[in-house]
MARVEX-728831 format. One record per residue (C-alpha): residue number from 1; residue in one letter; z, x, y. Coordinates in nm, 2 decimals. Layout:
REM residues N
SITE num residuo     up   east  north
SITE NUM       A      Z      X      Y
...
***
This chain:
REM residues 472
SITE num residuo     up   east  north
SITE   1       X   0.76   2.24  -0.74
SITE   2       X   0.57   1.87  -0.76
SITE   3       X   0.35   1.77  -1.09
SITE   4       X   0.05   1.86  -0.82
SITE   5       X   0.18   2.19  -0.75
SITE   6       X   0.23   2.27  -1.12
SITE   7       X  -0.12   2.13  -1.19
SITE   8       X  -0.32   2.34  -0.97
SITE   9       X  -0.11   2.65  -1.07
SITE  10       X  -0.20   2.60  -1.40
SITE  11       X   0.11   2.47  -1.55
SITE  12       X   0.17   2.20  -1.81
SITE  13       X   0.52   2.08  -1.73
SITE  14       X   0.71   1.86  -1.97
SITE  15       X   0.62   1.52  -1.81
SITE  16       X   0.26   1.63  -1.82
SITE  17       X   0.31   1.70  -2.21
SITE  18       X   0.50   1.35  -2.29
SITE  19       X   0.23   1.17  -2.12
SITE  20       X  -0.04   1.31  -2.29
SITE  21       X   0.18   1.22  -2.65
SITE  22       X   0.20   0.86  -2.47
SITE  23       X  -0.16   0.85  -2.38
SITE  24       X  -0.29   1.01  -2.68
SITE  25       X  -0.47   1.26  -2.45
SITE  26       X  -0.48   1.63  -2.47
SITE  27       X  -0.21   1.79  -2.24
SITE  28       X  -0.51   2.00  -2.05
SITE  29       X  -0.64   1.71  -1.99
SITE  30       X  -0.36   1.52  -1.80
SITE  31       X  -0.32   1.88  -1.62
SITE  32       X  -0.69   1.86  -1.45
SITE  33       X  -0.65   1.49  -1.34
SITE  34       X  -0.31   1.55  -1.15
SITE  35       X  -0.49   1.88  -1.04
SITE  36       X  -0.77   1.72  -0.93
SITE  37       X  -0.61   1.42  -0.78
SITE  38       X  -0.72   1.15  -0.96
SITE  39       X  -0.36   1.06  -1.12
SITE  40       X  -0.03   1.08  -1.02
SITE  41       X   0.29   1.14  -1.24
SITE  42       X   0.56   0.98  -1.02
SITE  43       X   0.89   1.14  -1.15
SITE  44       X   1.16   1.23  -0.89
SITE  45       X   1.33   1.55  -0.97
SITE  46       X   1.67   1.40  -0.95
SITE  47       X   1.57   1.05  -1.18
SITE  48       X   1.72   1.13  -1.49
SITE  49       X   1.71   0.87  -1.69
SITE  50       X   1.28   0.84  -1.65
SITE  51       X   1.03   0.89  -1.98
SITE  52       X   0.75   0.98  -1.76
SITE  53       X   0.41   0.80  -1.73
SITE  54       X   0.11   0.84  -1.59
SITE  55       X  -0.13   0.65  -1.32
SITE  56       X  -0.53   0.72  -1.29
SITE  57       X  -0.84   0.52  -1.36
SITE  58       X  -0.88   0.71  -1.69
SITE  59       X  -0.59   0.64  -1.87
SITE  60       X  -0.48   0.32  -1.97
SITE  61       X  -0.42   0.07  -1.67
SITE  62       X  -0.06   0.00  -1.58
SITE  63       X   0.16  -0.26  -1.41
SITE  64       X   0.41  -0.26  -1.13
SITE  65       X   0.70  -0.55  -1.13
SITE  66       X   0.87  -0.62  -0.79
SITE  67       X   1.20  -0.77  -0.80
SITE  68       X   1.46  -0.74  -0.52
SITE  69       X   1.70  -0.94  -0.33
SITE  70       X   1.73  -1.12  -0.02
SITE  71       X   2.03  -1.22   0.22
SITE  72       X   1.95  -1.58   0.06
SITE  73       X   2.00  -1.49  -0.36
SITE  74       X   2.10  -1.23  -0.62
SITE  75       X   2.34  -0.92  -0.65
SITE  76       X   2.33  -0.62  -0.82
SITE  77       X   2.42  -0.75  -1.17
SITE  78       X   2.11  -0.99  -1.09
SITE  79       X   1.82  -0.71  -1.01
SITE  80       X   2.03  -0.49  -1.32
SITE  81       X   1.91  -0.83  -1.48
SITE  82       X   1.56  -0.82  -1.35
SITE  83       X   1.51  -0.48  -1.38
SITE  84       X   1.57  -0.46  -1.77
SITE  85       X   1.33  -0.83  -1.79
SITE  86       X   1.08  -0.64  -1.63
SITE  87       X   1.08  -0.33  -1.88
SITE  88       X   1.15  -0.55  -2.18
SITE  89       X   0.84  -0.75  -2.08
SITE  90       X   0.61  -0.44  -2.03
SITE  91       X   0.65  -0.31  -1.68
SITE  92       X   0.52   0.04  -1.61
SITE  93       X   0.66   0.06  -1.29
SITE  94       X   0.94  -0.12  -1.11
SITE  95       X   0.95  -0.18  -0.72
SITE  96       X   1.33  -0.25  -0.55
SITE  97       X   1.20  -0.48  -0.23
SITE  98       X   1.54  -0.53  -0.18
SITE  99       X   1.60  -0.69   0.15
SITE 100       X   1.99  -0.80   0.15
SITE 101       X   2.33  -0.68   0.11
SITE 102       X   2.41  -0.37  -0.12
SITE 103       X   2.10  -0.17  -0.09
SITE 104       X   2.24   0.18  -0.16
SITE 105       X   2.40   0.04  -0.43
SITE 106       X   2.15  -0.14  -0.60
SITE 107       X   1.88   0.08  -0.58
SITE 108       X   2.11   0.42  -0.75
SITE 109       X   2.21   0.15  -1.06
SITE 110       X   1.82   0.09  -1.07
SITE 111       X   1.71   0.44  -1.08
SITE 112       X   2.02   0.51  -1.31
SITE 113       X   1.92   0.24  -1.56
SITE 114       X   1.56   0.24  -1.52
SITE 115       X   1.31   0.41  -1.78
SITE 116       X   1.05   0.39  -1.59
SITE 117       X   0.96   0.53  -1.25
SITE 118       X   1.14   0.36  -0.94
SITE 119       X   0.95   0.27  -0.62
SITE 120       X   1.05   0.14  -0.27
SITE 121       X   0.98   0.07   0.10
SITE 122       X   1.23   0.27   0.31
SITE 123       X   1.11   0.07   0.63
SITE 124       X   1.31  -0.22   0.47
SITE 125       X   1.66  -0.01   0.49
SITE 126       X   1.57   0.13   0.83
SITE 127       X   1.52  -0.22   0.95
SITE 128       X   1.87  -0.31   0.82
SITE 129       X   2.03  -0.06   1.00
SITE 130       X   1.90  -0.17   1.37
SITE 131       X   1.98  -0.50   1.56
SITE 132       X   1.56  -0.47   1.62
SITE 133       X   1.31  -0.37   1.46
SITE 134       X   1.19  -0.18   1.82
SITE 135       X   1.55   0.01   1.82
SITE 136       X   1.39   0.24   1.46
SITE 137       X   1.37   0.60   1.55
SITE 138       X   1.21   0.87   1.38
SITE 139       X   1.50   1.05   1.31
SITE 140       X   1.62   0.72   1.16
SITE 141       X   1.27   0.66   0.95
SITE 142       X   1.30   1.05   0.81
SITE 143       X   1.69   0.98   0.74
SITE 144       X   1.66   0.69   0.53
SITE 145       X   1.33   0.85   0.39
SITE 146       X   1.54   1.16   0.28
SITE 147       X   1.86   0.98   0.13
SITE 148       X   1.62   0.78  -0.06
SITE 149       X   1.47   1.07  -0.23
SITE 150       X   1.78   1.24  -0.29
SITE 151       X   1.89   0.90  -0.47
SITE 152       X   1.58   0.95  -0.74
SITE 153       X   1.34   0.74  -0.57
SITE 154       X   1.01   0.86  -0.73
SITE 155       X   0.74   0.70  -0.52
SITE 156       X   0.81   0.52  -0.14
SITE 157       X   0.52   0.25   0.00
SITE 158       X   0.48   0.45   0.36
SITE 159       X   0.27   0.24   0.59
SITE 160       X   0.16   0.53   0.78
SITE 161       X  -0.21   0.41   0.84
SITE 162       X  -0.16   0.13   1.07
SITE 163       X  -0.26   0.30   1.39
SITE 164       X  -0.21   0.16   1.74
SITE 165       X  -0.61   0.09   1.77
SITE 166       X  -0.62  -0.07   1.47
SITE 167       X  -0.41  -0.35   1.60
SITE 168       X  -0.65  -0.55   1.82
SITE 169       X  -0.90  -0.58   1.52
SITE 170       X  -0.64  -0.84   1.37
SITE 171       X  -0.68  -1.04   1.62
SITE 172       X  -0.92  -1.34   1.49
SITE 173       X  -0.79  -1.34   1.17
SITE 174       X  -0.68  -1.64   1.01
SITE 175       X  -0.36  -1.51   0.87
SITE 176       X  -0.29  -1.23   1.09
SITE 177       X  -0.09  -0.97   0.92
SITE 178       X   0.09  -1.06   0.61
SITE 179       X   0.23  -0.72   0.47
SITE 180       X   0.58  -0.70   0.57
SITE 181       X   0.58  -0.33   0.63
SITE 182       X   0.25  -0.38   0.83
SITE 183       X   0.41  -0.65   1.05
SITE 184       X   0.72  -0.43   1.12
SITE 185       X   0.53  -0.12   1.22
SITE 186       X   0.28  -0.31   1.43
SITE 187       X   0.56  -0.50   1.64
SITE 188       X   0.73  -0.16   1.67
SITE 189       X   0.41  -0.01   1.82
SITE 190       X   0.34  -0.34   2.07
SITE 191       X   0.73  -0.28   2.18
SITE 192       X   0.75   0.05   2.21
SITE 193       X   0.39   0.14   2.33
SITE 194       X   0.40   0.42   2.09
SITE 195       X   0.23   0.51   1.80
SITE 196       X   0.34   0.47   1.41
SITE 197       X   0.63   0.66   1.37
SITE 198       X   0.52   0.69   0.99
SITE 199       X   0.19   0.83   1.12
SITE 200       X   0.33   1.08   1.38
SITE 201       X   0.59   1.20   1.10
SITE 202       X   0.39   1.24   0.83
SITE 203       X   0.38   1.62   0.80
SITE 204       X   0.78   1.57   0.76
SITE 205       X   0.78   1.31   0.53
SITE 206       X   0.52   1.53   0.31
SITE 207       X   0.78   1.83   0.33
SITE 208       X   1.09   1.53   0.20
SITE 209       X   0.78   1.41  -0.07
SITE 210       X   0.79   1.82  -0.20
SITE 211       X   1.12   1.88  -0.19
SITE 212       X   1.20   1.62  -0.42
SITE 213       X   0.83   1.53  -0.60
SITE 214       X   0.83   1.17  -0.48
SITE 215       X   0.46   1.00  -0.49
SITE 216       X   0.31   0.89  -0.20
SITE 217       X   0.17   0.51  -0.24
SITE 218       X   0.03   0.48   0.08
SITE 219       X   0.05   0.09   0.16
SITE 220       X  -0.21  -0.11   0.32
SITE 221       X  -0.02  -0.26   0.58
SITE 222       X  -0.34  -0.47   0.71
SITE 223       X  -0.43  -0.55   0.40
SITE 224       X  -0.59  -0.93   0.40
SITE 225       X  -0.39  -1.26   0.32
SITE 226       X  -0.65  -1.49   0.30
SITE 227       X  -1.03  -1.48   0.19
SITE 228       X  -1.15  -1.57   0.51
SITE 229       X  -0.98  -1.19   0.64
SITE 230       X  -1.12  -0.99   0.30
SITE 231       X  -1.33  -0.66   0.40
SITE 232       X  -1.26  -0.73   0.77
SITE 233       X  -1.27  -0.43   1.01
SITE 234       X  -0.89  -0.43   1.06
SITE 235       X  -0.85  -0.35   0.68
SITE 236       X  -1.14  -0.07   0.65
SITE 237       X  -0.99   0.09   0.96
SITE 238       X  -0.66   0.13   0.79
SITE 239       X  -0.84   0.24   0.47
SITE 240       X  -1.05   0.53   0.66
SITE 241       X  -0.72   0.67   0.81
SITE 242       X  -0.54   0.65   0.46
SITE 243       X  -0.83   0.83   0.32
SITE 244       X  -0.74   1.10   0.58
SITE 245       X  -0.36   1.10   0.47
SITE 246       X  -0.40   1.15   0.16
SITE 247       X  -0.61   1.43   0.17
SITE 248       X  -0.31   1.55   0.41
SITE 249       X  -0.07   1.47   0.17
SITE 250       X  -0.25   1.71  -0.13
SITE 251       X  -0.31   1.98   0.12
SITE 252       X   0.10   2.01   0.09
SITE 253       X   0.09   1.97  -0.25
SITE 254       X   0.24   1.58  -0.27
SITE 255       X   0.05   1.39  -0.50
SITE 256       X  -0.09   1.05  -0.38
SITE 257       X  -0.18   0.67  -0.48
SITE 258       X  -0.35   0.42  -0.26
SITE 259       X  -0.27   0.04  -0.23
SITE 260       X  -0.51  -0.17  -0.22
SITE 261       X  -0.59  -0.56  -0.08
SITE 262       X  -0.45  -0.92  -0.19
SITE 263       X  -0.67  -1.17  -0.11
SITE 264       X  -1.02  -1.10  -0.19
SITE 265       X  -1.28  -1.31  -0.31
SITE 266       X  -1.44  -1.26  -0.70
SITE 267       X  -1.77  -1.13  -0.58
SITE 268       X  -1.59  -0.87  -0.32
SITE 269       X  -1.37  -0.71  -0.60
SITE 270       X  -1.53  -0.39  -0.73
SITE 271       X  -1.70  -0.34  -0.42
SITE 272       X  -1.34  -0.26  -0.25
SITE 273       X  -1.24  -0.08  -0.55
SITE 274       X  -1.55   0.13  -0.53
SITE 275       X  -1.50   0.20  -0.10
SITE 276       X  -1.12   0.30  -0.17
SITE 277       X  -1.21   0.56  -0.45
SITE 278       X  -1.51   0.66  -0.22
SITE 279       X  -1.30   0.69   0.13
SITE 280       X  -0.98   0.81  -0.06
SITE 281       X  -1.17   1.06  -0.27
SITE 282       X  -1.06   0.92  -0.60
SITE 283       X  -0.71   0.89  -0.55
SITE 284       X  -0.53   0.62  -0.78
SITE 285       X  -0.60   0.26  -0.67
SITE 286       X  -0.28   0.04  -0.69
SITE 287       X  -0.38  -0.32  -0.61
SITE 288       X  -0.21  -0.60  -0.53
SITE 289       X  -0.36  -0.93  -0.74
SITE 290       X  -0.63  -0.97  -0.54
SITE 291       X  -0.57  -1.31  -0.57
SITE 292       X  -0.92  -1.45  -0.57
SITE 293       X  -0.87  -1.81  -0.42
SITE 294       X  -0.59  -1.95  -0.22
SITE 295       X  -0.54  -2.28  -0.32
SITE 296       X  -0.27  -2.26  -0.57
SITE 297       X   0.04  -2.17  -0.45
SITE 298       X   0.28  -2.23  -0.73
SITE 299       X   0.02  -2.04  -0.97
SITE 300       X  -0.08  -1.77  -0.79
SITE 301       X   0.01  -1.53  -1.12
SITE 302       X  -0.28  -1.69  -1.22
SITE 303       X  -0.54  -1.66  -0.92
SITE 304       X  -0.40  -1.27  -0.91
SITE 305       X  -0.46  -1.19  -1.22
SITE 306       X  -0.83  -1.28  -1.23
SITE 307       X  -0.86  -1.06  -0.95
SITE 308       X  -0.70  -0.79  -1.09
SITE 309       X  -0.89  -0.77  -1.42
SITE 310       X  -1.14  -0.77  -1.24
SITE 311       X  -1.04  -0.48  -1.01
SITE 312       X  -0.91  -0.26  -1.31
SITE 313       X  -1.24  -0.31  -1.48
SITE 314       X  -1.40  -0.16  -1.13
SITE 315       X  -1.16   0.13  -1.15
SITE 316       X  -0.81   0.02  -1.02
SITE 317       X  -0.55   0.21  -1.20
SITE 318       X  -0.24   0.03  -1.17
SITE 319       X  -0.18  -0.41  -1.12
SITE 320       X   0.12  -0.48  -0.85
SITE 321       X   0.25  -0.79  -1.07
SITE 322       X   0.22  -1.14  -0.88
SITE 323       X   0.50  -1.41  -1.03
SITE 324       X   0.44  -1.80  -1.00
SITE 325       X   0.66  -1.78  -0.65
SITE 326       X   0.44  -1.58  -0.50
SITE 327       X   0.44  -1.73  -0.14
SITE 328       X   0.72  -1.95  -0.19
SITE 329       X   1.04  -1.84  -0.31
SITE 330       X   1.20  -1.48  -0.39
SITE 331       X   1.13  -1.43  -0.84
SITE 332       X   1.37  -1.51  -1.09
SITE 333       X   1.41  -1.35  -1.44
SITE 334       X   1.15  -1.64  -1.58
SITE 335       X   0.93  -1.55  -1.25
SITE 336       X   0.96  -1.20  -1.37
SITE 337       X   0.84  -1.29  -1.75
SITE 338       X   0.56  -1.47  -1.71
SITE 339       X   0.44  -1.22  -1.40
SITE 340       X   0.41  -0.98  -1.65
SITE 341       X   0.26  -1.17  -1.90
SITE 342       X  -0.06  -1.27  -1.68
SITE 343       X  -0.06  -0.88  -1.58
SITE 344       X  -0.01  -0.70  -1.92
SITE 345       X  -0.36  -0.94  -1.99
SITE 346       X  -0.51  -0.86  -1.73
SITE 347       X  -0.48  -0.48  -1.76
SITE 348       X  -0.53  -0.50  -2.17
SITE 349       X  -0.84  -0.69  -2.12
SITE 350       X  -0.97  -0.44  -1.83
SITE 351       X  -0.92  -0.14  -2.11
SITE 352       X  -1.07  -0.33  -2.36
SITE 353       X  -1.42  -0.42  -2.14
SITE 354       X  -1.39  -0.05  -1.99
SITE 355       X  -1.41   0.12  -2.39
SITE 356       X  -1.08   0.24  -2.32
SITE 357       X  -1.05   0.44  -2.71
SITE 358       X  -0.89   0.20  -2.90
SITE 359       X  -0.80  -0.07  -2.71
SITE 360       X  -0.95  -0.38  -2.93
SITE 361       X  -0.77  -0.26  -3.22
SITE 362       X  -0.41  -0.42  -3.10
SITE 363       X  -0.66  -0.74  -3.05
SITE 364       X  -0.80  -0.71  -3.42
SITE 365       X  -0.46  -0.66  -3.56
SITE 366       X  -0.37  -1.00  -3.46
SITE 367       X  -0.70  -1.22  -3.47
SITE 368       X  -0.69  -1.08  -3.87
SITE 369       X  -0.29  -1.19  -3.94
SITE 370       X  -0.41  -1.54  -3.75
SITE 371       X  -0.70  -1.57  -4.00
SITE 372       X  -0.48  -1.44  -4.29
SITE 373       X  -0.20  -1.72  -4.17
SITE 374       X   0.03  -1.42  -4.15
SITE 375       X   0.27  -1.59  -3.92
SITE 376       X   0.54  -1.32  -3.86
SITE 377       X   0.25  -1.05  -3.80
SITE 378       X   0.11  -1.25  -3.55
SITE 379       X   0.44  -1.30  -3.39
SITE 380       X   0.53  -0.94  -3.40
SITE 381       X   0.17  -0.85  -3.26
SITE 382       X   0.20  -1.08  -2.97
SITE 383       X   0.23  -0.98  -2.64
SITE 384       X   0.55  -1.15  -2.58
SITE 385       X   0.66  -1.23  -2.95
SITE 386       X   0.96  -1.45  -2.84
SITE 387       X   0.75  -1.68  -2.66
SITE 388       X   0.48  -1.64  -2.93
SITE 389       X   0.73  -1.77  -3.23
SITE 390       X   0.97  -2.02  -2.94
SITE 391       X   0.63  -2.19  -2.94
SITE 392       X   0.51  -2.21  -3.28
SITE 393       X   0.94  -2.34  -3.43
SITE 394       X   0.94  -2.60  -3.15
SITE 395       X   0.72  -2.83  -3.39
SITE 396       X   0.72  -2.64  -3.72
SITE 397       X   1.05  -2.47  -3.70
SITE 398       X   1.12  -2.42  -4.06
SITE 399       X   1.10  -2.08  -4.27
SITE 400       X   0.85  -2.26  -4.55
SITE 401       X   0.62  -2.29  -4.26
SITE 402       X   0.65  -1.95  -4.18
SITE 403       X   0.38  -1.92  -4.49
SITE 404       X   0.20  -2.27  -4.43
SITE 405       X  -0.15  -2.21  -4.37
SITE 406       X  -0.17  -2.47  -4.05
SITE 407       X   0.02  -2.51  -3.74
SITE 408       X   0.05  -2.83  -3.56
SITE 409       X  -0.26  -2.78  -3.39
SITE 410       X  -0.49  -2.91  -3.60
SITE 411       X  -0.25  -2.99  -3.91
SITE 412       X  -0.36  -2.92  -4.29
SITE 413       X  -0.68  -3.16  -4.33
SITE 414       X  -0.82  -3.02  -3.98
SITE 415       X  -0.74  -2.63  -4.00
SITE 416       X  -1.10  -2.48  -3.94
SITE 417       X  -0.95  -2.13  -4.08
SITE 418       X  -0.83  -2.32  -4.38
SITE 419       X  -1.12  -2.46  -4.43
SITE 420       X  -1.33  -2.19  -4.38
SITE 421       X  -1.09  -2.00  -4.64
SITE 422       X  -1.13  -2.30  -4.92
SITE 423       X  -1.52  -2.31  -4.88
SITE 424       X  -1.59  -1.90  -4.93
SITE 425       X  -1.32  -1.95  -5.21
SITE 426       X  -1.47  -2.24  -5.39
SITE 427       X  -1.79  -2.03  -5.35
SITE 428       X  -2.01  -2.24  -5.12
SITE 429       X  -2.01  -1.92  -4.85
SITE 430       X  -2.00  -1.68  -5.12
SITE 431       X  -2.32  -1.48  -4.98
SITE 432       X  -2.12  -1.43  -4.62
SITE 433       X  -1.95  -1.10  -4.59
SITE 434       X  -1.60  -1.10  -4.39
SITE 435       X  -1.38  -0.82  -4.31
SITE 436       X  -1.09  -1.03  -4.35
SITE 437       X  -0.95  -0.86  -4.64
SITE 438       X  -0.98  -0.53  -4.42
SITE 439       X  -0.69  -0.51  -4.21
SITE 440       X  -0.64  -0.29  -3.89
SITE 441       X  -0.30  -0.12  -3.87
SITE 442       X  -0.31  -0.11  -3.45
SITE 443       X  -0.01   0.15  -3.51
SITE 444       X  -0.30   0.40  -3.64
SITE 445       X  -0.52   0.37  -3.36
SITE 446       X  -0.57   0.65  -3.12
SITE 447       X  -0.49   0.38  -2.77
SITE 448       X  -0.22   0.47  -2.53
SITE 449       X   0.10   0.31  -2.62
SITE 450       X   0.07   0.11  -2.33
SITE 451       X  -0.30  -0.06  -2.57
SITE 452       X  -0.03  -0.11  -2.86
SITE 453       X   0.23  -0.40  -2.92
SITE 454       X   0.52  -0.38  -2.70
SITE 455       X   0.78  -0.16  -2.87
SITE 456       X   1.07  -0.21  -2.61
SITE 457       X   1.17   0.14  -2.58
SITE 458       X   1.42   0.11  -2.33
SITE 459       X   1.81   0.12  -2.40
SITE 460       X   1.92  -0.21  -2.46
SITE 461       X   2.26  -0.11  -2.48
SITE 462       X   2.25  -0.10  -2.10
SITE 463       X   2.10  -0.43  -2.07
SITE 464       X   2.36  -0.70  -1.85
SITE 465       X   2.43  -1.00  -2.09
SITE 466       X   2.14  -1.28  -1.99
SITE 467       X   1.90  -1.01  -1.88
SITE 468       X   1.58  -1.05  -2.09
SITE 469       X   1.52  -1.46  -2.23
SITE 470       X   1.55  -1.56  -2.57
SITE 471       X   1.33  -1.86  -2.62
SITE 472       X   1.52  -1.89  -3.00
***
């Protein structure tokens, strides 16, 4: 039986009850939104080693790492590597895009290490097992499909909404098609004459999706690499027909997320947020970036993550990382780190504008221990501590400045805090009332853990020696 299944029947299943302990959310709760489709528990019967966690636009909004390899770079002691970066840094999620040698074996040590749920694109295998892309069968598509479930895969990218018709409205663009499923499926179709074998199948790949509870996240295979293609007709074609899959997909009781564009510009952001939830009847948004301007390759985990706070303030519930390579190389472990970095502020700031319940305490926490100079609290409250303190010691590295009330900023005769302490001390700002004294304890406040500093819950006793970075 899938979390959907269970939902509707009225049954609060044990993944259900530990993420409503991880979301600080009662348990009934969780049970109506999986009901209801409106969030999805992706968690593979057969992936053992998974603490479950939830995806929806009212619970705390989550980020997805990709990592992979190619026939050009790494191995499977390198994606163990990225794997345990990417939860160590914060990742709710982890994608294997894995495009080289190894596959099977890669992707059964990342589901047997991983802590958090496992996603893939089973198009990428079938390719690899061809001389063309043209020579895929269905019978090959629902074979990898199936051995991928049975491995513990809990949710598969299916491009099954780029239709035949759909391919002509691509035609002006100025980047074409830039999703690698998308391009696959749409030279299959022009080859073939035939239409998308994900499409046709998609009543068996539901009955696979049940049998094992994977999560549909239905990919947007037309999606738009460029702002000049943004909201074209191409992509809100796709979107209408995913809108009709996944309403497929809950009719046989698989549950369903929706992925969403990469290039769209600032002022075009909640509007496709809105249409998706609209056309896909509030299924889970899961967007990549957008990226909201094209001109920096080289910082595109940057450009991204604009877009994407700005999407998860509109209602996106879950941020497909984009790393500094984006475009131009395959992501290293540093790739991987500071991908999540620009992502995990994104999504914190999107909680924190949306009222998420107590979201700004984590940020009170540490604004207080920077006023109270409290340098270890601030390093402990960081988002990535290591980098946090790696920063701070690379001009003041000594333990007596550990309890110095200046960094090398400003140094002690220009400190404004410092001063600002002196003058209500000396009594010249004696009649201005500060909370300073009051500290917040953001371990007491009722956010998700994922609103909390990190806590790095995963087993590091599993870790492969050089997989997360130590900055000193």
């Amino acid at each position: 039986m899938t979390q959907l299944q269970a939902a509707r029947n009225g049954t609060v299943t044990g993944a259900m009850e530990r993420v409503a302990e991880r979301e600080n959310v009662e348990t009934a709760f969780v049970r109506e939104q999986v009901a209801d489709g409106q969030a999805v528990i992706p968690a593979n019967v057969g992936h053992d080693s998974l603490d479950p966690m939830i995806i929806g636009r009212e619970f705390g909004t989550k980020v997805n790492a990709n990592i992979g390899n190619s026939e050009e770079t790494s191995d499977l002691e390198g994606e163990l590597a990225k794997l345990h970066t990417a939860v160590h840094y914060g990742a709710d999620t982890v994608m294997d895009l894995s495009t080289g040698s190894d596959l099977d074996a890669i992707r059964e040590a990342n589901i047997e290490h991983s802590p958090v749920p496992i996603g893939t694109v089973p198009i990428y295998e079938a390719v690899k097992r061809v001389e063309e892309p043209s020579d895929i069968t269905h019978e090959l598509l629902l074979d990898v499909i199936e051995k991928q479930a049975r491995q513990g895969v809990d949710y598969m990218t299916i491009h099954a909404g780029v239709l035949m018709e759909h391919l002509p409205l691509t035609d002006g663009r100025k980047t074409g098609i830039v999703s690698r499923g998308g391009s696959i499926l749409a030279q299959w179709i022009e080859e073939n004459g035939m239409e998308n074998p994900l499409y046709t199948e998609f009543d068996e790949i539901c009955g696979i999706f049940a049998d094992y509870d994977v999560t549909f996240s239905l990919g947007d295979g037309l999606r738009p690499g460029s702002l000049a293609d943004a909201g074209d007709e191409a992509q809100y074609a796709e979107l209408d027909t995913l809108g009709e899959l996944t309403r497929t997909a809950w009719d046989r009781g698989v549950q369903v997320m929706v992925e969403g564009p990469g290039h769209v510009p600032m002022d075009q952001v909640a509007e496709q947020v809105e249409r998706q939830q609209r056309v896909c009847d509030g299924a889970p948004f899961y967007v990549l970036g957008p990226l909201v301007t094209d001109i920096a390759p080289g910082y595109d985990h940057i450009t991204s993550a604009i877009g994407a706070t700005e999407a998860a303030r509109a209602g996106a519930a879950m941020l497909c990382y984009v790393t500094p390579k984006e475009h131009l190389g395959l992501p290293e472990q540093d790739d991987v780190r500071d991908g999540l970095a620009a992502y995990r502020i994104a999504a914190h700031s999107a909680d924190v504008a949306n009222g998420r319940e107590g979201a700004r305490a984590w940020d009170d926490a540490l604004s207080e221990a920077r006023y109270a100079f409290d340098w270890r609290e601030q390093f402990d409250l960081a988002l990535d501590p290591e980098r946090a303190k790696s920063y701070h010691d690379q001009t003041l590295p000594g333990d007596n400045y550990k309890e110095a009330r200046f960094c090398s900023m400003c140094g002690v005769d220009f400190c404004s805090m410092r001063i600002d302490q002196d003058a209500r001390e000396d009594g010249e700002m004696a009649d201005i009332e500060t909370a300073g004294d009051e500290r917040t304890d953001a371990g007491d406040s009722p956010a998700a853990e994922v609103n909390r500093p990190p806590v790095g819950t995963h087993d590091g006793a599993s870790i492969p020696p050089g997989a997360v970075g130590d900055d000193g």
